[in-house]
N, C-alpha and C positions, 0 to 999 in steps of 0.2 A: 504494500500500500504506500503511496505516495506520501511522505510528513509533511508535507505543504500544500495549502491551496491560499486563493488570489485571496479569499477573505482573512486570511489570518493575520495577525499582529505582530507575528514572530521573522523575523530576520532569518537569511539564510547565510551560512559563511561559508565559504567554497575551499576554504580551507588554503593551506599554505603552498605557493605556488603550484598550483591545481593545475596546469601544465607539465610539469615535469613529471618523465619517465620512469621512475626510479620511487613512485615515496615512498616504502616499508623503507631504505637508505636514509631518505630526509628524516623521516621521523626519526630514526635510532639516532642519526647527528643531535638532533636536536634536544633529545632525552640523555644523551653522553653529556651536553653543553649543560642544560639545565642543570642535571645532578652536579656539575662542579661548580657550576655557578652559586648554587644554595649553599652546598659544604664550603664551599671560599670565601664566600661573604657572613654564613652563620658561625665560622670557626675565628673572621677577623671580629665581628664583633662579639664574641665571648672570649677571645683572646684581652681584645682591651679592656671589658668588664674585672678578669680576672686580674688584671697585671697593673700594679698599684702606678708601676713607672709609666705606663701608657695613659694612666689620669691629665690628660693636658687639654689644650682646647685642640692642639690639632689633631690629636687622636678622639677625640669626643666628635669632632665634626665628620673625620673618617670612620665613625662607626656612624652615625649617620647616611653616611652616602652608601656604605654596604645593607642599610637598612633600609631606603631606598630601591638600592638594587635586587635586592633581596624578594622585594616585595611586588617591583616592576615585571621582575622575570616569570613570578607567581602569578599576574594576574591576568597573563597572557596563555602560559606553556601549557598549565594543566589543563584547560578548560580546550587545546588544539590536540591536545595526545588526546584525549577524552573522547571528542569529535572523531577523531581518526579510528580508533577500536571499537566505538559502537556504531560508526555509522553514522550519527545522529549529526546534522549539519544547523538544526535550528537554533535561535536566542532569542528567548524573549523580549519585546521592546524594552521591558525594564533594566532584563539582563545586563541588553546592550550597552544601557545609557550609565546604569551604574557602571561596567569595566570600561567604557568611556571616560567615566567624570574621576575614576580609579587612575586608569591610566594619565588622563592630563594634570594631573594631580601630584601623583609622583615624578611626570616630565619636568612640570614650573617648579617644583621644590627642588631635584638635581638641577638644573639651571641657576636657581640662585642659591643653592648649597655650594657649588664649584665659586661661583664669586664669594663667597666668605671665607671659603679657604685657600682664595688667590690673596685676599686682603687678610687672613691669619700669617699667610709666609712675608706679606709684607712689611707690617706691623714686626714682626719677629726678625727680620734682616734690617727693616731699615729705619727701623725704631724700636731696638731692643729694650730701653731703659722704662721705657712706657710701656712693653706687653702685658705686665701684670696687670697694670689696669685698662686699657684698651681691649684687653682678652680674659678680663676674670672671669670664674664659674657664672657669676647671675649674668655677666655679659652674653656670654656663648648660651644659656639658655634662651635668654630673651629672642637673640638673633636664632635660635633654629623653632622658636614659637612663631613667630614673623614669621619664617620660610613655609612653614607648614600648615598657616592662617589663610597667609598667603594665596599658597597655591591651590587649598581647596577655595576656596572665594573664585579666582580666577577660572578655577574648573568648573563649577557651579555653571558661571552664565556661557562657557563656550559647552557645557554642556547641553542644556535647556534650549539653548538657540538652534543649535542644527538638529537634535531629536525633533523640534515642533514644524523643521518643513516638511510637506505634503509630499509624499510617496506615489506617483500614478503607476508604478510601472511594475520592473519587477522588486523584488523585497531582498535580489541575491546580493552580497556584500564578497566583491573580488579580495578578499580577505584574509587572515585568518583569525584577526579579533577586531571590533567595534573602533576603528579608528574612522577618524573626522573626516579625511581627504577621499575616503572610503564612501561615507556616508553619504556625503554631499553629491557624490554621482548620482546618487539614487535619488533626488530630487528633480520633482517638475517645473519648480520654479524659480524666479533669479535670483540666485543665490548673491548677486555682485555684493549687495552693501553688505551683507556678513562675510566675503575675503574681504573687504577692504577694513573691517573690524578686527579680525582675525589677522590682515597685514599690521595695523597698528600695534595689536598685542603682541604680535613677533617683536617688534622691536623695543618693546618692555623686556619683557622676556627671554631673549635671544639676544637682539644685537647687543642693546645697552650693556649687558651681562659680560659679552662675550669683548667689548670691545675696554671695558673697565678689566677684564683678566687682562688681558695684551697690558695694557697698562698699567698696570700691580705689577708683571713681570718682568715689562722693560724696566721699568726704576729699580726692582729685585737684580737683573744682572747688573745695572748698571754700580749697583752698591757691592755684590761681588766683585765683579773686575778690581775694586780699588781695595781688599780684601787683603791685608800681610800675612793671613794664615791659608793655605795653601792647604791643611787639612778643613777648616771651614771653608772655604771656601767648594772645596770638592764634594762635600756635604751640603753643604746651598744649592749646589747645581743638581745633585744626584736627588733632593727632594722634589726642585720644582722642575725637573724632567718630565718625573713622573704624573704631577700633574697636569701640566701641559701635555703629556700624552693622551691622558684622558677627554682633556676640554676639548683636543684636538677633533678628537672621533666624536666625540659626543653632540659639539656643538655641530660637526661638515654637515652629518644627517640630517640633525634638526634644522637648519636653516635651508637644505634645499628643498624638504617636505613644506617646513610651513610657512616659509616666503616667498614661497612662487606660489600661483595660480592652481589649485587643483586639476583645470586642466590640462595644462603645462606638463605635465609626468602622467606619464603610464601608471595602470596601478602595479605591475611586474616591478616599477622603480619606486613606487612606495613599499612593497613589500621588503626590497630591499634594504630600503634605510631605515625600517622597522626592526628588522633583524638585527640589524646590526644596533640600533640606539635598545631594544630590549629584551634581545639574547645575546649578543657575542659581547657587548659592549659590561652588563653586571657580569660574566664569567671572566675579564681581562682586568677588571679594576680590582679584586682581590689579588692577581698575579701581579699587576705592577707595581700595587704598592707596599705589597709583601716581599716580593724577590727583591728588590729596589733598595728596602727601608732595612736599614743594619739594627734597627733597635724593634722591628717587628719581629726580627729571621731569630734573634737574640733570645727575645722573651719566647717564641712559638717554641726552641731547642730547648730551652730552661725546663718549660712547660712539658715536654713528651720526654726530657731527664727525669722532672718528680715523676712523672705518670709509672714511665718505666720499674725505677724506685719501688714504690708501693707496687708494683704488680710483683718483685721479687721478694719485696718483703710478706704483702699476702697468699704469693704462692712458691715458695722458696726451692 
C-alpha cells in the first residue's frame, strides 16, 4: 500500500542522495561517521567535565561546540538510518518543523559559538592581563545563555515563516531531513520577500560572525609574530589553527547554502553542504581539537592510565 496520498499533511523525504547506486554503502558510511562523531564529541565533553585542568573558559566553550555537534549530528542521522531500514519515507508536518527549528537552532548557536571563541583566543593572546575578567565563569555563562536564546529566537520565526507557505504540489522533500532550501521548493508561491529576509539574516549570522573571526585572528597572529617565546608562540598558532580549520569548513557551506538564492543550487548541492556542515563536519571537530590540543591528548592518557589502574587493581 502506498504511505502517501495528495491529502495528507505529512512530508515525504527521498532520503539521502536518492540517486546514487550504491546506498546499503552510503548508509554504513554514514553510520561509521555518526558512531565516531557521538563517541568524539560525548568522550570530549566528559573528558573536560572530569578534568579539573580543563575548567577554563576555552575548554567550557569547546564543550559546548561538541554539544552542539553532538546534538546536530543527532537530529539529522537517526531519524535517515530509521527511514532507510523500515522503508518508511514520511514526516509529519510537525515532525518536520520541529527538526527544522532543531536544526536552525543549533546552526545560529555554532555560528556564534565559533565567534566567542575566536574572541576567547583573542582576549587571551592579546590581552592577557584582562582575561580573568573579560572571560570569568558568570562571563562565559552569560555569553553561551545569549548564544543559545539567541539562536532559538532566530529559529523560531525562520521556522514559522517557511512551514506557513502553501504547498500545491507534491509534499516530496529532495532530502534527507527538513531543511529550509528544501522546503521552499515545494512552494506555490513567491517566496522573494522571505530570501530577501533570510539574505538579511545570513548576514547577522554568517557574515558578521564570520568576518569578526578573520578579525580576532588577524590581530591574534599579528601579536604572535612579535612573540620572544618561540614555545608560545608555536602554541598560539597550533591552537588557532585549529580553529580556523573549523570556521573554515563550517562557515564555506553555510554561506553558499544560505546566501545565495534557493534556486541558484541544485538540491544534489545542498545535500552536499548539508553533509558536510552536519555529518563530516561534528565527526572532525573532536579530531582537530583533540589530536591538535597537547593539554587534551594529556588529560585523555592520564585518564585511560587511572582507568587502566583500577581495572588491574579490580581485577588483578
Amino acid at each position: 500500500m502506498d504511505q502517501y496520498n495528495e491529502t495528507s499533511n505529512d512530508f515525504i523525504l527521498l532520503g539521502l542522495f536518492p540517486g546514487f547506486g550504491h546506498p546499503h554503502l552510503l548508509i554504513l558510511i554514514i553510520i561509521l561517521i555518526y558512531t565516531m562523531a557521538f563517541t568524539g564529541n560525548a568522550l570530549l565533553i566528559l573528558l573536560i567535565w572530569l578534568d579539573m585542568r580543563l575548567h577554563t573558559p576555552m575548554y567550557f566553550l569547546l564543550s559546548q561546540l561538541s554539544l552542539i555537534d553532538l546534538s546536530y549530528i543527532t537530529s539529522t542521522v537517526p531519524k535517515t538510518v530509521a527511514n532507510y531500514f523500515t522503508g518508511r519515507k514520511n514526516i509529519s508536518y510537525f515532525a518536520c518543523a520541529a527538526q527544522l527549528f532543531f536544526f536552525l537552532t543549533l546552526g545560529l548557536a555554532e555560528c556564534i559559538l565559533l565567534t566567542l571563541m575566536a574572541y576567547d583566543r583573542y582576549v587571551a593572546i592579546c590581552n592577557p592581563l584582562r582575561y580573568t575578567i573579560l572571560m570569568s565563569p558568570k562571563v562565559c555563562l552569560q555569553m553561551t545563555t545569549v548564544v543559545w536564546v539567541g539562536a532559538a529566537l532566530a529559529a523560531l520565526v525562520h521556522t514559522i515563516y517557511p512551514m506557513h507557505f502553501p504547498i500545491c504540489g507534491s509534499r516530496k522533500i529532495n532530502h534527507y531531513f527538513c531543511e529550509m532550501p528544501a522546503i521552499l521548493r515545494l512552494s506555490c508561491v513567491d517566496t522573494s520577500t522571505y530570501e530577501t529576509v533570510k539574505f538579511v539574516s545570513t548576514i547577522v549570522f554568517l557574515l558578521i560572525p564570520f568576518v569578526l573571526i578573520l578579525s580576532s585572528y588577524t590581530l591574534i597572529f599579528l601579536t604572535v609574530l612579535r612573540m620572544n617565546s618561540r614555545k608560545g608562540r608555536n602554541k598560539a598558532l597550533a591552537t588557532c589553527s585549529s580553529h580556523l580549520t573549523v570556521v573554515s569548513l563550517y562557515f564555506g557551506q553555510a554561506i553558499f547554502i544560505y546566501m545565495t538564492p534557493s534556486s541558484s543550487h541544485t538540491p544534489e548541492q545542498d545535500q552536499i553542504g548539508a553533509v558536510l556542515g552536519t555529518i563530516v563536519i561534528p565527526m572532525l571537530n573532536p579530531l582537530i581539537y583533540s589530536l591538535r590540543n597537547r593539554e587534551v591528548v594529556g588529560a585523555l592518557r592520564k585518564k585511560m592510565e587511572r582507568c587502566c589502574r583500577y581495572v588491574h587493581t579490580v581485577f588483578p
